[in-house]
C-alpha positions as CSV (number, residue, x, y, z in Angstrom):
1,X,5.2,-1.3,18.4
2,X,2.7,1.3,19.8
3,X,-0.1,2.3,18.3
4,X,1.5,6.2,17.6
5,X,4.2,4.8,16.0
6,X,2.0,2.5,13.8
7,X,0.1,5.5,12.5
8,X,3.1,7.3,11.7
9,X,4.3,4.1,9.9
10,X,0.7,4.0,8.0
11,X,1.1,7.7,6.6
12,X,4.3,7.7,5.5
13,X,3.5,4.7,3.6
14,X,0.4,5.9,2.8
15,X,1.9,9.5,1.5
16,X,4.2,7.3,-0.9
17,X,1.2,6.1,-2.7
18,X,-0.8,9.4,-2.7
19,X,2.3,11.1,-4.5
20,X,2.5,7.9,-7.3
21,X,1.7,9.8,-10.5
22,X,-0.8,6.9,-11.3
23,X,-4.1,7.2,-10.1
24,X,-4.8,3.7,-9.2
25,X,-1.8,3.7,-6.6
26,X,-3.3,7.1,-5.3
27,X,-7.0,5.4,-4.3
28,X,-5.2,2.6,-2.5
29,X,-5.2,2.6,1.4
30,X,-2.7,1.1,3.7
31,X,-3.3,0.0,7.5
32,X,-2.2,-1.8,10.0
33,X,-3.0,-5.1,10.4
34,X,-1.3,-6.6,12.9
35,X,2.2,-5.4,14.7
36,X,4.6,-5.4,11.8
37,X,2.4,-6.3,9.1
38,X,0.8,-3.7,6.5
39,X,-2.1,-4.2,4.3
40,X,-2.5,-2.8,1.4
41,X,-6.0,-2.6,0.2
42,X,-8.8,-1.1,-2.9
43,X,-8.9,-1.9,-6.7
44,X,-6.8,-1.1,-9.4
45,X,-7.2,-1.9,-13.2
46,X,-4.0,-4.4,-14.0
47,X,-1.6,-6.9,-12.3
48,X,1.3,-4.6,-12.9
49,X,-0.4,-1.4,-10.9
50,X,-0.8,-4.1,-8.0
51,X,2.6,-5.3,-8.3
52,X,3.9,-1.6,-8.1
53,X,2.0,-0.6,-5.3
54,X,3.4,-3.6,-3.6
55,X,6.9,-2.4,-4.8
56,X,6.1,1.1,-3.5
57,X,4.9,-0.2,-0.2
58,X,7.3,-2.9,0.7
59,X,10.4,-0.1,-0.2
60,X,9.3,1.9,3.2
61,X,7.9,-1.2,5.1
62,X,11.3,-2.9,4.6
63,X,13.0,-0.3,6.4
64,X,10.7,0.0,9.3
65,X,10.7,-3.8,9.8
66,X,7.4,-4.2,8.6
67,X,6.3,-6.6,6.1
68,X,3.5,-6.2,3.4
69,X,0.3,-8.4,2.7
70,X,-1.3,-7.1,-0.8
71,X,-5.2,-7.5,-0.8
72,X,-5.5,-5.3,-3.8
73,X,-8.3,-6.4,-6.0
74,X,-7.6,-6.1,-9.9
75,X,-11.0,-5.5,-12.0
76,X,-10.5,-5.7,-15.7
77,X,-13.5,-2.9,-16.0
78,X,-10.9,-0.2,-14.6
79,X,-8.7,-0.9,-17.8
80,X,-9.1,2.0,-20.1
């Protein structure tokens, strides 16, 4: 996949997690990491918010043949 077509790819993903009506999905940042795979990385304050923004991510990735590798960090001290 060329490296247009990757960025394109990146910020529609990306756009899906800046419109998630939690905050924690919207300070996530997705890139490429290698051709086909997505990483989705930053810190959010519970499993579940990870697991979502997996969700969210692997729902467009999926369709664009990409696959998804999570490196979200949880850190209790974000928990309200």
């Amino acid at each position: 996949m060329s490296t247009v077509s990757a960025v394109l790819v990146c910020r529609e993903v990306q756009a899906v997690l800046d419109a998630s009506p939690l905050f924690d999905l919207r300070s996530l940042s997705v890139e490429e990491e290698s051709p086909g795979c997505l990483a989705i990385r930053g810190m959010v304050g519970s499993f579940y918010h990870k697991q979502l923004a997996q969700e969210a991510v692997r729902a467009v990735a999926k369709q664009l043949d990409y696959r998804v590798v999570n490196y979200v960090e949880v850190m209790d001290s974000l928990i309200n």
